[in-house]
mmCIF file of the C-alpha atoms, coordinates in Angstrom:
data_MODEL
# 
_entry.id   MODEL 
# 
loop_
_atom_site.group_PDB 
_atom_site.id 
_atom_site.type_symbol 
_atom_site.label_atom_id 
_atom_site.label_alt_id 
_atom_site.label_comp_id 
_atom_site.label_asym_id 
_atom_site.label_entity_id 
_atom_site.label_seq_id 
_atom_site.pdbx_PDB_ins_code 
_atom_site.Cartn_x 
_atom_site.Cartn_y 
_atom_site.Cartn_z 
_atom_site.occupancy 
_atom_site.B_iso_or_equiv 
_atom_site.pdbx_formal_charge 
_atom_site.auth_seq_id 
_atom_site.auth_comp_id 
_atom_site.auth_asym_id 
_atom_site.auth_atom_id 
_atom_site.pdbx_PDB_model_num 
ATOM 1   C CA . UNK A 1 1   ? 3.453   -3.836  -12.677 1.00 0.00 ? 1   UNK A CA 1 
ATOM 2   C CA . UNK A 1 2   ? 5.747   -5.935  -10.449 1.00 0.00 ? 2   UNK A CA 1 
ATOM 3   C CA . UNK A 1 3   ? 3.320   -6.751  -7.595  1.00 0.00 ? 3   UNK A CA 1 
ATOM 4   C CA . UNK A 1 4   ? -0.032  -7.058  -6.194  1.00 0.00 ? 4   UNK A CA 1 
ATOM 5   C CA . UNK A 1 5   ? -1.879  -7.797  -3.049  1.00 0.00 ? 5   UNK A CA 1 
ATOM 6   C CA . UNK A 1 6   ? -5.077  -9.525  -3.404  1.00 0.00 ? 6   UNK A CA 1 
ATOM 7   C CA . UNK A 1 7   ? -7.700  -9.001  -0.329  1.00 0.00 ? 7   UNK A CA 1 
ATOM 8   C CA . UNK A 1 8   ? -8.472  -12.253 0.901   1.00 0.00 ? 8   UNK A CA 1 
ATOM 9   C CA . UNK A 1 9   ? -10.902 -12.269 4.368   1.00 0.00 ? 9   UNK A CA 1 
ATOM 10  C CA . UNK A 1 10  ? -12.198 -9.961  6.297   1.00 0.00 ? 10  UNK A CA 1 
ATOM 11  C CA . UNK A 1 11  ? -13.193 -10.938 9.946   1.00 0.00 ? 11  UNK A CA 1 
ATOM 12  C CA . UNK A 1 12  ? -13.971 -14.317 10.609  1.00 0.00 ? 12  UNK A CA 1 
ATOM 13  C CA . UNK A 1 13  ? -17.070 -14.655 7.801   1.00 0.00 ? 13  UNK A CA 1 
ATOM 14  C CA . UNK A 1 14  ? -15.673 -13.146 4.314   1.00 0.00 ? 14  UNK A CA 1 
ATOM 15  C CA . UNK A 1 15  ? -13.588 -15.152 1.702   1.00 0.00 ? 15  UNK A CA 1 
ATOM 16  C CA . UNK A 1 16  ? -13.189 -12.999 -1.738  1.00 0.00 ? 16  UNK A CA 1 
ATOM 17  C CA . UNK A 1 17  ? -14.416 -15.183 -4.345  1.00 0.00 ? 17  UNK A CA 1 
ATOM 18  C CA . UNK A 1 18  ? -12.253 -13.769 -6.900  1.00 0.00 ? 18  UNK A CA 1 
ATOM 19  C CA . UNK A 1 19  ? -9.130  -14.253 -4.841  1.00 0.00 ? 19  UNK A CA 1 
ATOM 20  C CA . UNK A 1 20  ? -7.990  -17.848 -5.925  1.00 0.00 ? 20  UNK A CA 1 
ATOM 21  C CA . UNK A 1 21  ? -8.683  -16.487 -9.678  1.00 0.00 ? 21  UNK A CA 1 
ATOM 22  C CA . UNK A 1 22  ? -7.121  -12.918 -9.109  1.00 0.00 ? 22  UNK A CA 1 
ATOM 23  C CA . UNK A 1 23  ? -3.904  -14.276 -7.771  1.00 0.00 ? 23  UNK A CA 1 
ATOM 24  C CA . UNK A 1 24  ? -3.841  -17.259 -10.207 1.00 0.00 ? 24  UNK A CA 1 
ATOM 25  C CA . UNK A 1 25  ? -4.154  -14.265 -13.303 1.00 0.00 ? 25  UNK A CA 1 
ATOM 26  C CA . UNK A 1 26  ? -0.976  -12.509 -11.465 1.00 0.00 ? 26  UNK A CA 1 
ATOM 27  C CA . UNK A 1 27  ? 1.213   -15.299 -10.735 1.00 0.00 ? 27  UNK A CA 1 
ATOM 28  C CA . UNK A 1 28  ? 0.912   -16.580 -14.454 1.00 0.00 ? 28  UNK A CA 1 
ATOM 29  C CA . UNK A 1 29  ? 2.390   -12.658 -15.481 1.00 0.00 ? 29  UNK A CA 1 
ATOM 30  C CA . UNK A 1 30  ? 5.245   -13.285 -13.020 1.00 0.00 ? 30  UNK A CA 1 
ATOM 31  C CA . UNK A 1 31  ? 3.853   -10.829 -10.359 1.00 0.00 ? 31  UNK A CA 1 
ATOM 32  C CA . UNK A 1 32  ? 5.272   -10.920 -6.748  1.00 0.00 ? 32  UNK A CA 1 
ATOM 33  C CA . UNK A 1 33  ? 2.116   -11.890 -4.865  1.00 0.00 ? 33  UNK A CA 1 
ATOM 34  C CA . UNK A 1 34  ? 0.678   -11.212 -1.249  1.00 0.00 ? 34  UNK A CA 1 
ATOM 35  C CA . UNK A 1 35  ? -2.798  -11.241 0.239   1.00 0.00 ? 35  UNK A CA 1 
ATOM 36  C CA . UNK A 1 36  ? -4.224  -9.316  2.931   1.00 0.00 ? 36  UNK A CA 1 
ATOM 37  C CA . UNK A 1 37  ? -6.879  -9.795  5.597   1.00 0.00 ? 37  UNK A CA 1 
ATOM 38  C CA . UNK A 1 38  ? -9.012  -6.656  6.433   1.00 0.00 ? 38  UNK A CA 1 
ATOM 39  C CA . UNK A 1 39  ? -9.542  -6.459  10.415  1.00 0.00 ? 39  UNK A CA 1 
ATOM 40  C CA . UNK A 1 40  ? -12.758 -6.239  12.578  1.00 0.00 ? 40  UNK A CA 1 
ATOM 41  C CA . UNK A 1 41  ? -13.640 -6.096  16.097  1.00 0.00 ? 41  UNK A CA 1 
ATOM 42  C CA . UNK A 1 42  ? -13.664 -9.295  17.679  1.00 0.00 ? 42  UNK A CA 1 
ATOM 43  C CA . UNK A 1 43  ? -11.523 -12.173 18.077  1.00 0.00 ? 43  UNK A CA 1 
ATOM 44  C CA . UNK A 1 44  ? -7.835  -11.268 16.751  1.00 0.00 ? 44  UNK A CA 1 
ATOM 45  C CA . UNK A 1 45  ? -6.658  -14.866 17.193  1.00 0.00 ? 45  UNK A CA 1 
ATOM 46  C CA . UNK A 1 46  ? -9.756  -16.162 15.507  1.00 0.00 ? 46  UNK A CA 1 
ATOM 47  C CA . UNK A 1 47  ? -9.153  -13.695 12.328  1.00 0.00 ? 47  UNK A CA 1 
ATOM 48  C CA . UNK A 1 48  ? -5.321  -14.376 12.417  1.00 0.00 ? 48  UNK A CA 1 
ATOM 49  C CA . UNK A 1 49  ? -6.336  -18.390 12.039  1.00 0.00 ? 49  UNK A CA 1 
ATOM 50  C CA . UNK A 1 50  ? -9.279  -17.329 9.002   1.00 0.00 ? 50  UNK A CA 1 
ATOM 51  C CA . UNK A 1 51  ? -6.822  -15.360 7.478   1.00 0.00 ? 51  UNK A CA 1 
ATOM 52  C CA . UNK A 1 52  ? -4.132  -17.825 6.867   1.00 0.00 ? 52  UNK A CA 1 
ATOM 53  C CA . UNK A 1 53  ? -6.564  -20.889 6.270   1.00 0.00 ? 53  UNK A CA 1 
ATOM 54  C CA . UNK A 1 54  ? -8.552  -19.203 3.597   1.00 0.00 ? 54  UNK A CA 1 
ATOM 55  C CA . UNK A 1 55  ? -6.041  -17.088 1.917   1.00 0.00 ? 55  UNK A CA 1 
ATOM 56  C CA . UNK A 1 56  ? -4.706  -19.133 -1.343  1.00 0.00 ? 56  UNK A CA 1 
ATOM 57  C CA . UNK A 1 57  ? -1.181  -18.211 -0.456  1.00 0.00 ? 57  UNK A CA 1 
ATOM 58  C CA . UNK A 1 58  ? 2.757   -20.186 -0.758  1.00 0.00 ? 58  UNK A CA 1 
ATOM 59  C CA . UNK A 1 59  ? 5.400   -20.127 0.770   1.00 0.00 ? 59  UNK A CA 1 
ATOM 60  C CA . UNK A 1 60  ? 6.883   -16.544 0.117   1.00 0.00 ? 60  UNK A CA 1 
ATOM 61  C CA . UNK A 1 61  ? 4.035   -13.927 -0.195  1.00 0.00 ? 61  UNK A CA 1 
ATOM 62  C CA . UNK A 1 62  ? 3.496   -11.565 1.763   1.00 0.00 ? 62  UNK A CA 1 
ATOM 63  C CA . UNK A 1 63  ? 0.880   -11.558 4.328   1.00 0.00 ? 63  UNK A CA 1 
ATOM 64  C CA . UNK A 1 64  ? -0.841  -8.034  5.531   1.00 0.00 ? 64  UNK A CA 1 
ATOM 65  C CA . UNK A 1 65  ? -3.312  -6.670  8.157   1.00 0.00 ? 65  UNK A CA 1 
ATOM 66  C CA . UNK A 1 66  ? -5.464  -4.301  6.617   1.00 0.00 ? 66  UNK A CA 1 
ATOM 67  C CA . UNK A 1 67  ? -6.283  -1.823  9.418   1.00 0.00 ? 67  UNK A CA 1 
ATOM 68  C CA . UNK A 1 68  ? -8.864  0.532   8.920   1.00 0.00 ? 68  UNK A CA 1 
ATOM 69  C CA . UNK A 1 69  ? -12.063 -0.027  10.774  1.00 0.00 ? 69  UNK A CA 1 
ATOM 70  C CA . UNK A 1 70  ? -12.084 2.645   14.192  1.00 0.00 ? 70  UNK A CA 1 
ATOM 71  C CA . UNK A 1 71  ? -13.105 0.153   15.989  1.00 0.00 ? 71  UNK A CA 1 
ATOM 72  C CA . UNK A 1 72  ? -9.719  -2.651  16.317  1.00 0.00 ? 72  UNK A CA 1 
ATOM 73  C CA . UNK A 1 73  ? -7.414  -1.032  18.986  1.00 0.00 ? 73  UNK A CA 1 
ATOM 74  C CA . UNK A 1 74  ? -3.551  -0.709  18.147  1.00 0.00 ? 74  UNK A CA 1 
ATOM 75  C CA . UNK A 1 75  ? -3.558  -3.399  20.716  1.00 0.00 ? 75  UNK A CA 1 
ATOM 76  C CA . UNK A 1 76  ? -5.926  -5.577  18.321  1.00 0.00 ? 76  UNK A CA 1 
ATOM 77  C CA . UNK A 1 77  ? -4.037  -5.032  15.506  1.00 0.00 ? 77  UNK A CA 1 
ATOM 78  C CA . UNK A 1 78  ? -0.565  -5.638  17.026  1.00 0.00 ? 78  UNK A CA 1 
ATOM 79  C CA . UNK A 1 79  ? -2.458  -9.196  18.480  1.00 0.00 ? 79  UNK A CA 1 
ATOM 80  C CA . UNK A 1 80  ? -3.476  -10.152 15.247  1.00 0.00 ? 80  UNK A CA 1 
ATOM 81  C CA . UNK A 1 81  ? 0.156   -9.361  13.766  1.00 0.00 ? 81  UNK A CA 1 
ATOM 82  C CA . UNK A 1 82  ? 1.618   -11.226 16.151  1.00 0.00 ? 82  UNK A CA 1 
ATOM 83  C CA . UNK A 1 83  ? -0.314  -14.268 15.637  1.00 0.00 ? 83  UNK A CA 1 
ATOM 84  C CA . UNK A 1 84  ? -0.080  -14.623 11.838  1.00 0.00 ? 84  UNK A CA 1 
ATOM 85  C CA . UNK A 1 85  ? 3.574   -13.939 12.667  1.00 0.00 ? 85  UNK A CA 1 
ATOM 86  C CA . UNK A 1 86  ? 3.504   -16.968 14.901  1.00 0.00 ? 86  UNK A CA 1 
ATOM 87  C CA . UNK A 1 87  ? 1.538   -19.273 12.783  1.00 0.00 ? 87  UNK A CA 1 
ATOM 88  C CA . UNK A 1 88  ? 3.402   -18.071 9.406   1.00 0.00 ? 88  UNK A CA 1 
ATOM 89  C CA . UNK A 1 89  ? 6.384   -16.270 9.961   1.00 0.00 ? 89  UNK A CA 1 
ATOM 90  C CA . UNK A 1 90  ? 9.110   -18.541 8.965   1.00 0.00 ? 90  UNK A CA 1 
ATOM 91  C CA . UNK A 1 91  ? 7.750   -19.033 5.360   1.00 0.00 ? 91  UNK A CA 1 
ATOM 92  C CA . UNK A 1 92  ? 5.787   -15.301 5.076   1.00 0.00 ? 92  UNK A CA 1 
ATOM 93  C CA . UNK A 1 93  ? 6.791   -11.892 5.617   1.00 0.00 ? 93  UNK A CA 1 
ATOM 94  C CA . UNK A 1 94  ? 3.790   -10.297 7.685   1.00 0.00 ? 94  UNK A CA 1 
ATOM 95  C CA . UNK A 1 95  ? 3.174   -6.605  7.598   1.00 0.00 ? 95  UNK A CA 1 
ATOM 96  C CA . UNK A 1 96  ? 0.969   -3.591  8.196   1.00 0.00 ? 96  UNK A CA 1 
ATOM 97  C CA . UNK A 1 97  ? -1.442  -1.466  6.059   1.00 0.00 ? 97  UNK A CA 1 
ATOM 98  C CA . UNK A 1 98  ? -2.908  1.470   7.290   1.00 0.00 ? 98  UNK A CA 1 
ATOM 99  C CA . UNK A 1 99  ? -3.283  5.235   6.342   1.00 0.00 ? 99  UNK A CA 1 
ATOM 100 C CA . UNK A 1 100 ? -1.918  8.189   7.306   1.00 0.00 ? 100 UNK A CA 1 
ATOM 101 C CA . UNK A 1 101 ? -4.144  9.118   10.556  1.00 0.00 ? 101 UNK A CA 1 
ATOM 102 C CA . UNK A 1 102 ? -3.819  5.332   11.481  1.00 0.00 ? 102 UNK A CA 1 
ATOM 103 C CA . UNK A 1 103 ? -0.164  5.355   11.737  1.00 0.00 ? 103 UNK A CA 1 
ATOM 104 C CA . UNK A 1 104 ? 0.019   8.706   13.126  1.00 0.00 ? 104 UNK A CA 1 
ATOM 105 C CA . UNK A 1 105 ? -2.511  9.373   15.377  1.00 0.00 ? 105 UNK A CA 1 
ATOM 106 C CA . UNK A 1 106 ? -3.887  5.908   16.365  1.00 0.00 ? 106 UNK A CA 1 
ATOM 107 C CA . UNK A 1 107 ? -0.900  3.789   16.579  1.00 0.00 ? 107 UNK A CA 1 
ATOM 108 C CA . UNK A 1 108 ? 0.760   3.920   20.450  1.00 0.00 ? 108 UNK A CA 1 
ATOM 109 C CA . UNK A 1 109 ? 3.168   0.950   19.342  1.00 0.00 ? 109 UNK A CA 1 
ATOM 110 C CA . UNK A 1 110 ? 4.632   1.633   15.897  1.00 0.00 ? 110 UNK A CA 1 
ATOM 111 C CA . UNK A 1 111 ? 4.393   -2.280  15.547  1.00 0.00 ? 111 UNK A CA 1 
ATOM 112 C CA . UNK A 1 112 ? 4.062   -3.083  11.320  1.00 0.00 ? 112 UNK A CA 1 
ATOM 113 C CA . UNK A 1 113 ? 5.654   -6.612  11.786  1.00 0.00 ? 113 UNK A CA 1 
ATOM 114 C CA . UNK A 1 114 ? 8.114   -7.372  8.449   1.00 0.00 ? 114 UNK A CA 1 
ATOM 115 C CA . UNK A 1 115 ? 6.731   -4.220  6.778   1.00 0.00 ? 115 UNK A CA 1 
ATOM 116 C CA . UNK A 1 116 ? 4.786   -0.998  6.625   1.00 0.00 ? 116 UNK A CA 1 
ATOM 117 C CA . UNK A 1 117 ? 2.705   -0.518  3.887   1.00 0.00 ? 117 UNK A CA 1 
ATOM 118 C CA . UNK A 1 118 ? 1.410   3.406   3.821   1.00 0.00 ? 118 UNK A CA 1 
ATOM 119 C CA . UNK A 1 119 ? -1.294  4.817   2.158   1.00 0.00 ? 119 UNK A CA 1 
ATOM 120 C CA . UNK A 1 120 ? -0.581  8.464   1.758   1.00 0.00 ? 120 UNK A CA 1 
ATOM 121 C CA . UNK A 1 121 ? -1.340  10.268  -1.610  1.00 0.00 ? 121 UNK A CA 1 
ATOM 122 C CA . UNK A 1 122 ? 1.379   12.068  -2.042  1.00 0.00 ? 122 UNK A CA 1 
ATOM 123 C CA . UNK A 1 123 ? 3.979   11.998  -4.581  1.00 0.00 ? 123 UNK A CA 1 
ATOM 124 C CA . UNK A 1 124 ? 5.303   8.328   -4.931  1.00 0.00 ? 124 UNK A CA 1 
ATOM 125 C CA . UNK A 1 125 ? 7.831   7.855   -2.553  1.00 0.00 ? 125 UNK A CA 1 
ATOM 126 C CA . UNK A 1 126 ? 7.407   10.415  -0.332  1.00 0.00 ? 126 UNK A CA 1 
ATOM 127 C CA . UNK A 1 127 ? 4.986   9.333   2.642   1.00 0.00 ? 127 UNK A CA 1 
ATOM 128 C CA . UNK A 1 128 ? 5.091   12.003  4.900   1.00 0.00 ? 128 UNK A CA 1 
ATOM 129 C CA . UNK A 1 129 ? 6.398   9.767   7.653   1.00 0.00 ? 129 UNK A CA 1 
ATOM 130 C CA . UNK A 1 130 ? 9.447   8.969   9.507   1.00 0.00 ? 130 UNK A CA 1 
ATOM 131 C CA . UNK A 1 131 ? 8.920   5.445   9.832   1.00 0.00 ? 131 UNK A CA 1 
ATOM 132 C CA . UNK A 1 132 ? 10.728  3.119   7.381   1.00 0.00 ? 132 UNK A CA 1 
ATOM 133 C CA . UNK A 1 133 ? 7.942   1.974   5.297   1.00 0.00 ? 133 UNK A CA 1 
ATOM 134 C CA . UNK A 1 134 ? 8.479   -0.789  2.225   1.00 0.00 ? 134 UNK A CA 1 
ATOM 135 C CA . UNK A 1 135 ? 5.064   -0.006  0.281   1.00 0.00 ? 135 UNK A CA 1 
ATOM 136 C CA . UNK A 1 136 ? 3.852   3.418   -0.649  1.00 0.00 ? 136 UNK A CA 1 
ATOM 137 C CA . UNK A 1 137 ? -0.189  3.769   -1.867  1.00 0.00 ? 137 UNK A CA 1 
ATOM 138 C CA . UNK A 1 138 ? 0.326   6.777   -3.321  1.00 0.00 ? 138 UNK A CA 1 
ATOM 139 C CA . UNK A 1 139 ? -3.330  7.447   -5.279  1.00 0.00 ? 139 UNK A CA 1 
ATOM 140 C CA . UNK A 1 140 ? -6.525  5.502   -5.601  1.00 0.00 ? 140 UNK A CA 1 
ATOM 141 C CA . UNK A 1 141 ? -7.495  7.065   -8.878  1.00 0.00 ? 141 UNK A CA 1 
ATOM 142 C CA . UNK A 1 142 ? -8.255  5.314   -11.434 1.00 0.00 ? 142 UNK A CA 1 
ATOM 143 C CA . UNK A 1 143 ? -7.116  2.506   -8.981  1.00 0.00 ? 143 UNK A CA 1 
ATOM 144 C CA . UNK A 1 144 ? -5.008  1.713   -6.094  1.00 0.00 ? 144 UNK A CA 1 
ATOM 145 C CA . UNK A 1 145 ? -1.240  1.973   -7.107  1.00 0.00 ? 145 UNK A CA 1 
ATOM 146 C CA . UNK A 1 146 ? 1.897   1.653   -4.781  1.00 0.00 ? 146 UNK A CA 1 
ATOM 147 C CA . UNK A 1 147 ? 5.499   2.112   -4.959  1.00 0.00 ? 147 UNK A CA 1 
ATOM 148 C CA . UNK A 1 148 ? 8.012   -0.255  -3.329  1.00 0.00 ? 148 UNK A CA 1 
ATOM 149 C CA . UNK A 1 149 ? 11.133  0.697   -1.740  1.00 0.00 ? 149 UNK A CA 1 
ATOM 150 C CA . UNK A 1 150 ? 12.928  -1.972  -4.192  1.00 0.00 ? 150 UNK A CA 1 
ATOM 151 C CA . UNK A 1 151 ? 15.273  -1.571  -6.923  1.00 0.00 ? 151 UNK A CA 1 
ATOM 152 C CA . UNK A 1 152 ? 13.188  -4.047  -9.048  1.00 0.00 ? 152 UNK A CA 1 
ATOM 153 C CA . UNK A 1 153 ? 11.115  -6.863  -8.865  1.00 0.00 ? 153 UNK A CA 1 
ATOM 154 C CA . UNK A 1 154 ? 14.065  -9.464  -8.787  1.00 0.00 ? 154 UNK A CA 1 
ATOM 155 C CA . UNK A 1 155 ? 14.925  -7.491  -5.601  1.00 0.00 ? 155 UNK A CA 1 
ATOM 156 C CA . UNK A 1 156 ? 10.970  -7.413  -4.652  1.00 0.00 ? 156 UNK A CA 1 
ATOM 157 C CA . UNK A 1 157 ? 10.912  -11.161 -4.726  1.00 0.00 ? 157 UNK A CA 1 
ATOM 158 C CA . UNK A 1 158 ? 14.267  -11.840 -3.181  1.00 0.00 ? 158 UNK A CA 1 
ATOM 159 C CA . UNK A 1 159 ? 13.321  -9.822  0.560   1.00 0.00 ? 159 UNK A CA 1 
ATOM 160 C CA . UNK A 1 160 ? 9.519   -11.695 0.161   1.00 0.00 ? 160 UNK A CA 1 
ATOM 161 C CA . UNK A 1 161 ? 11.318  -15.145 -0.032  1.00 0.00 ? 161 UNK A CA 1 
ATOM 162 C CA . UNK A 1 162 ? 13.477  -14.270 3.186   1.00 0.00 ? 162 UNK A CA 1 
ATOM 163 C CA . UNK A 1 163 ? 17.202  -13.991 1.141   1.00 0.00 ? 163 UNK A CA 1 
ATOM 164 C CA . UNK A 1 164 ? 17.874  -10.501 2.046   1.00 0.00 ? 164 UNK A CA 1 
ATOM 165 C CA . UNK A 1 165 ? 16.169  -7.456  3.761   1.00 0.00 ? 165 UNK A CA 1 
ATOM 166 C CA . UNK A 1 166 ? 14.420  -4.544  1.910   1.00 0.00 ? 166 UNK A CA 1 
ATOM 167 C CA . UNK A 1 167 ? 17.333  -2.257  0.316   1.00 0.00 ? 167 UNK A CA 1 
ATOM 168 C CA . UNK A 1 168 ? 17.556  1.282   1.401   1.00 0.00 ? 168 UNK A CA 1 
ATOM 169 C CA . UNK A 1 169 ? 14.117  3.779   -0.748  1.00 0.00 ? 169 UNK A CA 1 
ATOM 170 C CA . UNK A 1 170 ? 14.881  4.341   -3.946  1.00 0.00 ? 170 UNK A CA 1 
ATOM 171 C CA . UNK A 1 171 ? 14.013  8.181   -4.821  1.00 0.00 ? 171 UNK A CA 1 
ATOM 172 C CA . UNK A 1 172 ? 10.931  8.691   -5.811  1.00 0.00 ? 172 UNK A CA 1 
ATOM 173 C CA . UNK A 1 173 ? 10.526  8.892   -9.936  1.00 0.00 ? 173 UNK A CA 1 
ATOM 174 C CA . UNK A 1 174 ? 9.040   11.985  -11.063 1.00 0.00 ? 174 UNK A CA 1 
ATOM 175 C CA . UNK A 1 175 ? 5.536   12.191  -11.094 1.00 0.00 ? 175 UNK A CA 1 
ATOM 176 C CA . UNK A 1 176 ? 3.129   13.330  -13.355 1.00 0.00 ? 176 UNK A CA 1 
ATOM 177 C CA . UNK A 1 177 ? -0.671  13.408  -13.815 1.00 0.00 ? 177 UNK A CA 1 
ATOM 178 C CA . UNK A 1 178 ? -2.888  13.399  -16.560 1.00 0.00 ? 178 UNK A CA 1 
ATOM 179 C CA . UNK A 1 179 ? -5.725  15.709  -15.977 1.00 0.00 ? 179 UNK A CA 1 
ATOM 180 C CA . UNK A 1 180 ? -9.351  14.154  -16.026 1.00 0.00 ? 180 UNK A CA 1 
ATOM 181 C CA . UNK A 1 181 ? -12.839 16.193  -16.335 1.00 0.00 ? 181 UNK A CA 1 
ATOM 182 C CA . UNK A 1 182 ? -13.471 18.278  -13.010 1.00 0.00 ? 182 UNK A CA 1 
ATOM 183 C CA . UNK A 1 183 ? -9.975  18.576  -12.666 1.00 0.00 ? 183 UNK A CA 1 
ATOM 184 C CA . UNK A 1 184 ? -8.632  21.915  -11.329 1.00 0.00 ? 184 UNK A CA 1 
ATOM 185 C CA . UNK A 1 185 ? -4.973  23.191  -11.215 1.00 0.00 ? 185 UNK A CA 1 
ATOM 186 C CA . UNK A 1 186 ? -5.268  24.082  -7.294  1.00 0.00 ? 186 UNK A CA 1 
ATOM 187 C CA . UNK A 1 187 ? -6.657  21.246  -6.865  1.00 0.00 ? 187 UNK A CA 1 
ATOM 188 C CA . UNK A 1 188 ? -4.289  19.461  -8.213  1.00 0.00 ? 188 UNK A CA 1 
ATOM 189 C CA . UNK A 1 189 ? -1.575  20.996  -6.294  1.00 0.00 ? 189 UNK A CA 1 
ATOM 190 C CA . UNK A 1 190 ? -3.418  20.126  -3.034  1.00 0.00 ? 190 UNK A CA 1 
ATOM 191 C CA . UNK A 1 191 ? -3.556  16.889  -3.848  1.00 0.00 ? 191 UNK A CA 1 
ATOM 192 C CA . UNK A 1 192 ? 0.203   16.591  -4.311  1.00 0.00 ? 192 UNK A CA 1 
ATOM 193 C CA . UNK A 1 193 ? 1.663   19.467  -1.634  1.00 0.00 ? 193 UNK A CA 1 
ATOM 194 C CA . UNK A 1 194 ? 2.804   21.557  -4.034  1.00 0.00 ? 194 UNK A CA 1 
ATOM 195 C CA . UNK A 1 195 ? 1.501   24.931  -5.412  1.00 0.00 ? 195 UNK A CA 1 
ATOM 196 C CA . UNK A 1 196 ? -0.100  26.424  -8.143  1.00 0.00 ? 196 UNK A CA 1 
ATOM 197 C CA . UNK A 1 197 ? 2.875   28.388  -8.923  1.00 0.00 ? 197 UNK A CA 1 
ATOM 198 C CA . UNK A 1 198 ? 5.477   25.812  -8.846  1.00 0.00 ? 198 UNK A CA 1 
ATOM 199 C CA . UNK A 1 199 ? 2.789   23.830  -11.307 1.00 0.00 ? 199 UNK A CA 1 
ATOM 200 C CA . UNK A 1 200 ? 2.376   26.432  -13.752 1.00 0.00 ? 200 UNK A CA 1 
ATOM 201 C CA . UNK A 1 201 ? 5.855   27.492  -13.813 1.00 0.00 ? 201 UNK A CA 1 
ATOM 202 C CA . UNK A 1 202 ? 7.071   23.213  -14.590 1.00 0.00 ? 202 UNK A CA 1 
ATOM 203 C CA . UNK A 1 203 ? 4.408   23.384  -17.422 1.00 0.00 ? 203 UNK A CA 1 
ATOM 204 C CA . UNK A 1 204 ? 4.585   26.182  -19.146 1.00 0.00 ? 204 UNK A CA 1 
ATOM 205 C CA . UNK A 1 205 ? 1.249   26.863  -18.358 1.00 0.00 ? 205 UNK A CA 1 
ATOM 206 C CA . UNK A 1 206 ? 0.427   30.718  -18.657 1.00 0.00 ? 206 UNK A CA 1 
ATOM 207 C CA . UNK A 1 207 ? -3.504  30.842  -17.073 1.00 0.00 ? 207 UNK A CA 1 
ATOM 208 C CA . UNK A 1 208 ? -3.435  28.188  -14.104 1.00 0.00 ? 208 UNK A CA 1 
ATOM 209 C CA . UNK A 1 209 ? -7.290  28.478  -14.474 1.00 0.00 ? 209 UNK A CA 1 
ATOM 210 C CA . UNK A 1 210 ? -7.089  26.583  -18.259 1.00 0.00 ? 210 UNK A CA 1 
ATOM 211 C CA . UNK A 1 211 ? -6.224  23.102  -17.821 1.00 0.00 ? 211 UNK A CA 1 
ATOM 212 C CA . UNK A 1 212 ? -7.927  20.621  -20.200 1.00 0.00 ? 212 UNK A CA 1 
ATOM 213 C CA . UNK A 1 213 ? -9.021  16.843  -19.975 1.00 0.00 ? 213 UNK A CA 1 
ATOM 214 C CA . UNK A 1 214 ? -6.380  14.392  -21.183 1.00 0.00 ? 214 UNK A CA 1 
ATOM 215 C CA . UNK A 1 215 ? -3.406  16.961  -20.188 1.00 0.00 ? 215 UNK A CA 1 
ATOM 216 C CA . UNK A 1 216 ? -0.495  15.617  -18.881 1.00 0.00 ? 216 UNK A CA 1 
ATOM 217 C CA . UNK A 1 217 ? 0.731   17.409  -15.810 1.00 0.00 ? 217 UNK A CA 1 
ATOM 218 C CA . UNK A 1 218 ? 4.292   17.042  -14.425 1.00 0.00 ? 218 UNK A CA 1 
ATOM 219 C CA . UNK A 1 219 ? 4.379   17.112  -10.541 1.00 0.00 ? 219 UNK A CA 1 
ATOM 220 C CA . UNK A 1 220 ? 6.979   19.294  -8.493  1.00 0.00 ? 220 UNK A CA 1 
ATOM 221 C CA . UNK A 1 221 ? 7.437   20.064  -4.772  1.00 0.00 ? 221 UNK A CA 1 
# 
């Protein structure tokens, strides 16, 4: 691991109480750190103020609206972006976290502030969008995990700090998943756009219907 983002408010009445401990734990392994601030309806300006009071952040980690509740407007979120921008930017990069449909389908303004961080589980690295994006949440399971488009963590910490921008995307390392109980090959494939075929034919695998628990499968597109 080279980073992690620690949730720190939602709306104007929610503080994590594992934050300060959570971020403390990373920082002492040398992790890049950032917090984020998960939006509500209501008063963008209000949240923007919570969020950068309460969150136990320093100079040089990233800040990010979480947007995913249907009912903050792109026009919210872009209000609340440009307000933590206002009151942080010169020591914080601010940025954007939202799925798939949220970038896609609800966003008018294609506003993500410093960054865009994309949840799309896909192979890592491969967000099926055009946007530039700098973080990739490429699976949930057995936890959130992201990709960054950095060479390394060195590089990671440099564009947080403000010394240089983010570097072009590195390609995507070659992905692989280890099969867990329920598991099938289809829907494995599904999961990643590919297809049964291309699976079975990068594993060796000669009935697509026998997959076993602990089995490590290598991805291909």
């Amino acid at each position: 691991m080279d980073f992690v983002f620690v949730k720190a408010t939602e709306g104007t009445s929610y503080i994590n109480p594992r934050m300060t401990a959570q971020a403390a734990h990373a920082r002492r392994n040398g992790l890049v750190v950032g917090f984020y601030h998960f939006l509500r309806p209501g008063d963008m300006r209000a949240q923007a103020r919570y969020f950068v009071d309460k969150a136990c952040s320093v100079e040089g980690d990233p800040l990010f609206a979480d947007w995913e509740d249907s009912g903050v407007s792109c026009a919210q979120k872009d209000a609340f972006l440009a307000e933590v921008k206002r009151l942080r930017g010169a020591t914080h990069r601010v940025g954007l976290y939202c799925n798939l449909d949220y970038w896609k389908n609800r966003d008018t303004a294609s506003a993500a502030g410093d960054a865009l961080w994309i949840a799309d589980y896909v192979t890592a690295g491969r967000p099926r969008i055009k946007t530039k994006w700098t973080f990739h949440q490429y699976t949930d399971r057995p936890l959130d995990t992201n990709l960054g488009a950095f060479d390394d963590r060195s590089a990671l910490r440099a564009w947080a700090t403000g010394t240089t921008a983010p570097p072009s995307h590195p390609s995507p390392p070659a992905a692989t998943y280890t099969v867990r109980s329920g598991d099938t090959l289809s829907g494995i494939a599904a999961r990643y756009g590919t297809t049964v075929a291309k699976l079975t034919a990068a594993n060796d695998i000669s009935n697509p219907n026998r997959i076993y628990t602990g089995q490590t499968i290598k991805i291909v597109k």
